[in-house]
C-alpha positions as CSV (number, residue, x, y, z in Angstrom):
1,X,164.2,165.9,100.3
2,X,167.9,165.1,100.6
3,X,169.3,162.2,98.8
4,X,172.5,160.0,99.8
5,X,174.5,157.8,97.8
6,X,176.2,154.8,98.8
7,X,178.8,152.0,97.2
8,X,177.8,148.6,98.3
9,X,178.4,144.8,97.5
10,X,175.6,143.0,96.0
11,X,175.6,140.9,99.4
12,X,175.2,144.1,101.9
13,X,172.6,145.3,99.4
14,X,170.3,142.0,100.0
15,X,171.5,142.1,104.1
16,X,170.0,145.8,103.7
17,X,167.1,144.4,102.3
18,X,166.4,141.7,105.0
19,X,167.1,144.3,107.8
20,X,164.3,146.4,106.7
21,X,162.1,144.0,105.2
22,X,159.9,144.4,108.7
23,X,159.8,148.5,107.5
24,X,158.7,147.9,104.0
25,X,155.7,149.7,103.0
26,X,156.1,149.2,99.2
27,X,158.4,147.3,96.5
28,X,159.1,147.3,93.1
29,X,162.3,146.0,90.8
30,X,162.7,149.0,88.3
31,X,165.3,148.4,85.2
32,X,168.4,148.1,86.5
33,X,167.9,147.5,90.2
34,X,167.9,145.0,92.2
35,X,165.1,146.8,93.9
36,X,163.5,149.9,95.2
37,X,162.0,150.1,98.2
38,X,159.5,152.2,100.6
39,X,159.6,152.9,103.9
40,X,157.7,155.2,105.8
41,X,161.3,157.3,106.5
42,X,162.5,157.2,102.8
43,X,162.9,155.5,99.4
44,X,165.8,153.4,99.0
45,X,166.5,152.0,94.9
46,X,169.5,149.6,95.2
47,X,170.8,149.5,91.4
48,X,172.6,146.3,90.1
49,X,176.2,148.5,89.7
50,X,176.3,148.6,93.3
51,X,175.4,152.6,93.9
52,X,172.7,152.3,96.6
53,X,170.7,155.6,96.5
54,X,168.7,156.9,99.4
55,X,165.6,159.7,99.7
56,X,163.7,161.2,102.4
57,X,163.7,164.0,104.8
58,X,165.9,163.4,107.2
59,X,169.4,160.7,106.3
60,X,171.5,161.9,109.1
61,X,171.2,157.8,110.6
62,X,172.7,156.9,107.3
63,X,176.4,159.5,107.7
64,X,178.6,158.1,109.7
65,X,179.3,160.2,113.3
66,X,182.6,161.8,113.3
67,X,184.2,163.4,116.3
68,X,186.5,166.3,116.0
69,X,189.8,164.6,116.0
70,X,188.1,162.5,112.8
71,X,187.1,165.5,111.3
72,X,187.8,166.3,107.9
73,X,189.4,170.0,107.0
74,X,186.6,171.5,105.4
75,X,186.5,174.7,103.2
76,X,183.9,177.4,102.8
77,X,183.2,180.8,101.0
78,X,180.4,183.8,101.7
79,X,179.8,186.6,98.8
80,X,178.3,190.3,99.5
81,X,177.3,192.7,96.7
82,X,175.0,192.2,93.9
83,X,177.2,192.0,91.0
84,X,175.1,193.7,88.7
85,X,175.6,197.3,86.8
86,X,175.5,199.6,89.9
87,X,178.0,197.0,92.4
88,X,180.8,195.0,92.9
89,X,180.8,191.0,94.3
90,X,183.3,190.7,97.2
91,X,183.5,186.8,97.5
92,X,186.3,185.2,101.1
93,X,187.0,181.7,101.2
94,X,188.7,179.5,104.2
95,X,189.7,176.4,104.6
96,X,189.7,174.9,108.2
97,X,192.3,172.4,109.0
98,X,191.7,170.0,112.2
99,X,194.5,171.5,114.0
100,X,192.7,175.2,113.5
101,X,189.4,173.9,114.4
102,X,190.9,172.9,117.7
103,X,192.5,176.1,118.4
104,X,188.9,178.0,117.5
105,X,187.3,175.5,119.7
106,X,189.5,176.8,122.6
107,X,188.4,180.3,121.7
108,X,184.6,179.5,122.0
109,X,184.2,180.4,118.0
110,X,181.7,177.8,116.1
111,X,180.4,180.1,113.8
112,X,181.4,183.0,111.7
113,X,178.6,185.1,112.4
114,X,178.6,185.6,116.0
115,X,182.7,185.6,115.3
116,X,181.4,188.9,113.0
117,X,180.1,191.0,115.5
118,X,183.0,190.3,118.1
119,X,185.3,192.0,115.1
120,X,183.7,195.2,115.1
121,X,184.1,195.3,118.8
122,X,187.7,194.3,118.4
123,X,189.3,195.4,115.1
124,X,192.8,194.2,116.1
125,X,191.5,190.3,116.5
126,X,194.4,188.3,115.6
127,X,194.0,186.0,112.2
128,X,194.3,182.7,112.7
């Protein structure tokens, strides 16, 4: 079940409300909150310091779209080995500005796996 929190004004929290009151399957007002909610999609509790926190299976209508010239730089890491008594942990890390995203765009590279294989074909890739 993922889970999504968000900031909101005590007036977007009841205009939240309203919008979904059609969706509303169940309702309660636990300690705290100005309510918690149940729709068939997910469980929303809307707590009186403004965090508004969302459950269910799928939240992707709730994150904002982002194209690639919005794009954050984002960072990432992969480990091999075991670590324990018999081998070592090898652990790379990245981070992906927008202006290198473009450039791997242009090369046809979305992830690093297929990006893998192309290596040992072609040990002389440039880095980028």
């Amino acid at each position: 079940m993922a889970t999504l929190t968000k900031n909101m004004t005590k007036e977007e929290i009841f205009q939240l409300k309203n919008r979904l009151s059609p969706f509303i399957l169940k309702e309660s007002t636990p300690q705290y909150t100005y309510y918690q909610i149940k729709t068939k999609e997910c469980s929303i509790t809307a707590y009186t310091s403004g965090k508004v926190v969302f459950q269910g299976a799928d939240l992707s209508w709730l994150e904002p779209k982002q194209t690639n010239s919005e794009a954050q730089d984002q960072a990432g890491s992969d480990e091999v080995g075991t670590g324990d008594y018999f081998g070592p942990v090898v652990v790379a890390s990245c981070i992906v500005t927008n202006k290198a995203r473009k450039k791997l765009a242009h090369l046809g590279i979305q992830d690093s796996k297929p990006f893998e294989m192309r290596c040992h074909n072609q040990p002389n890739l440039p880095v980028i």
